[in-house]
N, C-alpha and C positions, 0 to 999 in steps of 0.2 A: 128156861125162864118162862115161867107163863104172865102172859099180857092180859088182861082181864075187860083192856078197852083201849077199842082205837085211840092214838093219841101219838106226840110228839114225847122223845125222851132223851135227855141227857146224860150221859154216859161221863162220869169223870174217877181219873188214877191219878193219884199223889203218891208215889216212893222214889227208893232210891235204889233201886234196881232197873234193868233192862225188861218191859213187858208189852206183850201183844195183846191186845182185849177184839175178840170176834165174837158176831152175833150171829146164827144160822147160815154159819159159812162166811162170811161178808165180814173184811179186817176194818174195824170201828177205831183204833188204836195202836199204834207204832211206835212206841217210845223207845226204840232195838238203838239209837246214835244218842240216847239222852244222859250226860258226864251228870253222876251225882243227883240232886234230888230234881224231880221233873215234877209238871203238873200237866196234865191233857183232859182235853175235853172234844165231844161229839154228839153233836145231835142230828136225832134220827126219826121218821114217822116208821110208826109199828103198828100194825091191823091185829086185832084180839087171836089170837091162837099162842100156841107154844113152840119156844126158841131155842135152842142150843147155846149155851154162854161157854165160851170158854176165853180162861184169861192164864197165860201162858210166860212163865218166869224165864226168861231166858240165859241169865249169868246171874244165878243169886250170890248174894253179897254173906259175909258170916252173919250180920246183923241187919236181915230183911225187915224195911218200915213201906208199908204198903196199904194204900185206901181205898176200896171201890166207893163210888155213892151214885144210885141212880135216882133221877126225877121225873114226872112223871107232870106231863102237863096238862091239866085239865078245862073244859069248856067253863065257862065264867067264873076265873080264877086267874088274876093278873099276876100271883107270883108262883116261881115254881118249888 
């Protein structure tokens, strides 16, 4: 994942499977004990360079429903 500028980011998963969401090593995400549909969130400060994302299914279901969405908070910008 490339970061483009220092800044604050929120990391959110809505499904209904078991997943792990990690950034440059570093577990942002554990949803491995979540029965049925979950929603998580984390925020995080990130300095401009490039990340390693990986986001890690761990008991997929026959009918995977699954949402990443990241935000990205900026200097004089009250919403994210």
């Amino acid at each position: 994942m490339d970061i483009t500028e220092d800044a604050e980011y929120v990391f959110y998963v809505n499904g209904n499977d078991k997943v792990q969401l990690s950034l440059g090593g570093k577990l942002l995400i554990n949803a491995e004990n979540a029965p049925g549909m979950f929603k998580a969130s984390c925020i995080t400060t990130l300095s401009k360079g490039r990340y390693p994302l990986r986001l890690e299914l761990l008991h997929s279901t026959a009918r995977l429903e699954l949402t990443l969405i990241i935000y990205c908070s900026r200097s004089g910008i009250d919403n994210w």
